[in-house]
Structures are given as C-alpha cells and as structure tokens.
N, C-alpha and C positions, 0 to 999 in steps of 0.2 A: 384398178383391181390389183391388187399383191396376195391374194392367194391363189390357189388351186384348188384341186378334187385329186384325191389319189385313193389307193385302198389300204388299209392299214395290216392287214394279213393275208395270206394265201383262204382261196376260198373253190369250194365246188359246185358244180349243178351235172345234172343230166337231163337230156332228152329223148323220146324213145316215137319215133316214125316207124310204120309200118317194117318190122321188126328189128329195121337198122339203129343203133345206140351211139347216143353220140355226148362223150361224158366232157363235161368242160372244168377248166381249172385257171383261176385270175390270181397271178404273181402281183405284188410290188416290185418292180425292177426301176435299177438306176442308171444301166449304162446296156447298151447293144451285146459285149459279152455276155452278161448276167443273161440275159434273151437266148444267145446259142447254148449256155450251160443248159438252163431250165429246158429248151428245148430236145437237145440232145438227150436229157433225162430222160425224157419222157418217149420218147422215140425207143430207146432200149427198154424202159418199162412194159409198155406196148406193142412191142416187135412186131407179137402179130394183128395188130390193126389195120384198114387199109388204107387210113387217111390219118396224119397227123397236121391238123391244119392250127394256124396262130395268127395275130395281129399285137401287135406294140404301138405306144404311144411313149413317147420320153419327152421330158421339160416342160418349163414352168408355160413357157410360151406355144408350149405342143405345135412345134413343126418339126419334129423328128418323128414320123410313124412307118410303118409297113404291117404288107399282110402276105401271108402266103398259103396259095393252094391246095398245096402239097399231091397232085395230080387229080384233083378235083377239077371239072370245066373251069376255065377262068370265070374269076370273077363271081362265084358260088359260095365258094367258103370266107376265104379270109376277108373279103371286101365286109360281107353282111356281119363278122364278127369286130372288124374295124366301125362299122356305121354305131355296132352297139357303145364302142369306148367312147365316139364324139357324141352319139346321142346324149351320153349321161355326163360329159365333159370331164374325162374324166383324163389321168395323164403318169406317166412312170407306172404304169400297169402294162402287163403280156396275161393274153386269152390266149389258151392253147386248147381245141376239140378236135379229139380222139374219137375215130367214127368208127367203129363196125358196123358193114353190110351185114343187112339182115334178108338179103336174097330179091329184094324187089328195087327194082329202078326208079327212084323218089323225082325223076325230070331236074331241070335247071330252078323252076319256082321253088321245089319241092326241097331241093339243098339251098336254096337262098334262105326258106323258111327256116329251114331245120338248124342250119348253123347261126343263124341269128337268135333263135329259141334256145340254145343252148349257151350260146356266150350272155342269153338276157338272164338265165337261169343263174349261173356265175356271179356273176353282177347282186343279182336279189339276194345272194348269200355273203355278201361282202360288206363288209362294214366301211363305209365311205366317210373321210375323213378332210377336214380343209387345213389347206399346210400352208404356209407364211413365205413369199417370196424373200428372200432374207440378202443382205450383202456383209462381207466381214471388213472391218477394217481396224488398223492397229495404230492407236493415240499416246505420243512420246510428249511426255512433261515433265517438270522438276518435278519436288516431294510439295514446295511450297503452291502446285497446283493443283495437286493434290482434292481438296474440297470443290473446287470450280468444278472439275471432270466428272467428279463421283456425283454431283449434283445433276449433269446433264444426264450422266446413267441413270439418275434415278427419276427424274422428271420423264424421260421418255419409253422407261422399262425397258431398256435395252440388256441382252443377255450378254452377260461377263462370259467372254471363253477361257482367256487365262489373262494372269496377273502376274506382273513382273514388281518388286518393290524393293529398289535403291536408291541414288544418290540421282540418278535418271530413271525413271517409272515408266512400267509401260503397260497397256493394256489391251487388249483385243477384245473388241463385241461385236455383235451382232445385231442385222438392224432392218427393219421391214421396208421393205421398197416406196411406200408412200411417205417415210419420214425423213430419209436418205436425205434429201438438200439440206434442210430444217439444220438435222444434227448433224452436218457438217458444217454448214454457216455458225451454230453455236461455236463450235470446236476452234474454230478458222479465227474468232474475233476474242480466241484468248490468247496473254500472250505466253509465246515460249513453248505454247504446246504446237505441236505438228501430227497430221494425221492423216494414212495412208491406203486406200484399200487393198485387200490385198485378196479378196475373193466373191 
C-alpha cells in the first residue's frame, strides 16, 4: 500500500445530548505544532466552553497519534474521538470537540457516546481524499543523457519538481513508494547518470 486517507479541508459537525453541545471541527494537519496552533485557536474562540477536547493522527504510517481530555473523566473524550480517526483510517487530521454543559450529567457511557457522535459528525462532513506515499530524489546526468532520463519520467509518470539544464543536468522527481526500486534500478544501469534521494 503507498497511499493513505487524509481530509482534504477543514470540516464541521455538531451534537446535541441532553442539552449539552458538543460542536466538532477535523483540520488537515502536518506537523504536532500546526495541532497546538489550531488548538490554542480554538481554546480563545471558545473561552467559555467547559471542555476543549482533540485527537491527532500524523504520517503516512499513522504512529504519531494522541488524544486529550481536556478535564473530562479519562478516557471519555479524546480516546472515542481518536477510535473515530482509526475507524475511518484516516491520518494528518486533528478532531477538536468543544462541549458546552447543558446542566445534566451525561455519565461516562454517556460522554463516550457523545464525543464519538460528534467527531463521527466531522468526519461525515469531510471530504476524504487518497494521497500517494511519495519519495523525492535528484538524477545528475550529462545533456547527452538527456532522452534516457526523460524516457524513464515519462514511462513511470513520475512528477518533475524542478529542472536544472547545462552542461550537467539535473533533475528532481518524485516517486510512489511501490515504484521506488524499479526507477532506481532503471536510473542505476545508465551510465553517467547518479541518483540521490533526498526526501
């Protein structure tokens, strides 16, 4: 497998338990900051809410996750909004629900249910999209190798990032994780050319 599942834009839902509200909001994020910024947003948006609870997932390989309570019993909020991002395998997304009490005490089932309905809500409104495990790597050859190279780009749709053209050429693309040997073995068995990854 060399894709994923991520969300292609910010998205909303709400849920509404016995008069407590509980509005949910799914980021595309790519890195742990981008999670406190959005976080922290939302925290001064909501001031006075009484629970600002979240879960993340980051990477292609989704073992970067957490979830937090935000003084909800453990294991209430952020776990069941976390179970919703691996239900739908989903990865580089932040669920953040925003709960206002609505005066009754919903129990521990009762916020298990609730914030899970709420980040499922989120979800349902999101446009889920499949993204391409990808590796970059940069291919140095003369001019006269020029045709060879440009043949392999074009045999395996490889995406051109940028293009260097002198007297030594150079090129940077990009390349799906299931083709990665293939088009480096091509690369490898011409001559003069050298090729390096570099991400």
């Amino acid at each position: 497998m060399d894709t994923y599942k991520t969300i292609a834009a910010p998205a909303e839902g709400l849920y509404k338990e016995q008069g407590s509200k509980f509005f949910s909001f799914a980021y595309p994020v790519s890195s742990v900051d981008e999670v406190k910024m959005l976080v922290e947003a939302k925290r001064k948006e909501f001031h006075d809410a009484r629970h600002v609870c979240y879960a993340y997932m980051l990477g292609s390989a989704r073992t970067e996750f957490r979830s937090n309570d935000d003084g909800e019993p453990s294991g209430t909020a952020g776990r069941p909004i976390l179970g919703q991002i691996n239900s739908n395998q989903l990865t580089d997304i932040l669920i953040i629900v925003v709960r206002y009490f609505g005066g009754i005490l919903l129990g521990t089932s009762g916020l298990i249910t609730a914030y899970k309905a709420a980040a499922s809500e989120s979800i349902a409104a999101s446009n889920i999209i499949d993204c391409l495990i990808e590796s970059t790597y940069t291919v140095t050859f003369g001019y006269e190798q020029m045709n060879a190279v440009m043949r392999i780009i074009k045999d395996h749709q490889l995406t051109v990032v940028s293009q260097e053209q002198a007297l030594a050429c150079k090129l940077t693309f990009s390349v799906r994780q299931s083709l990665q040997s293939l088009v480096c073995e091509r690369f490898s068995k011409l001559d003069f050319v050298t090729i390096e990854k570099i991400g």
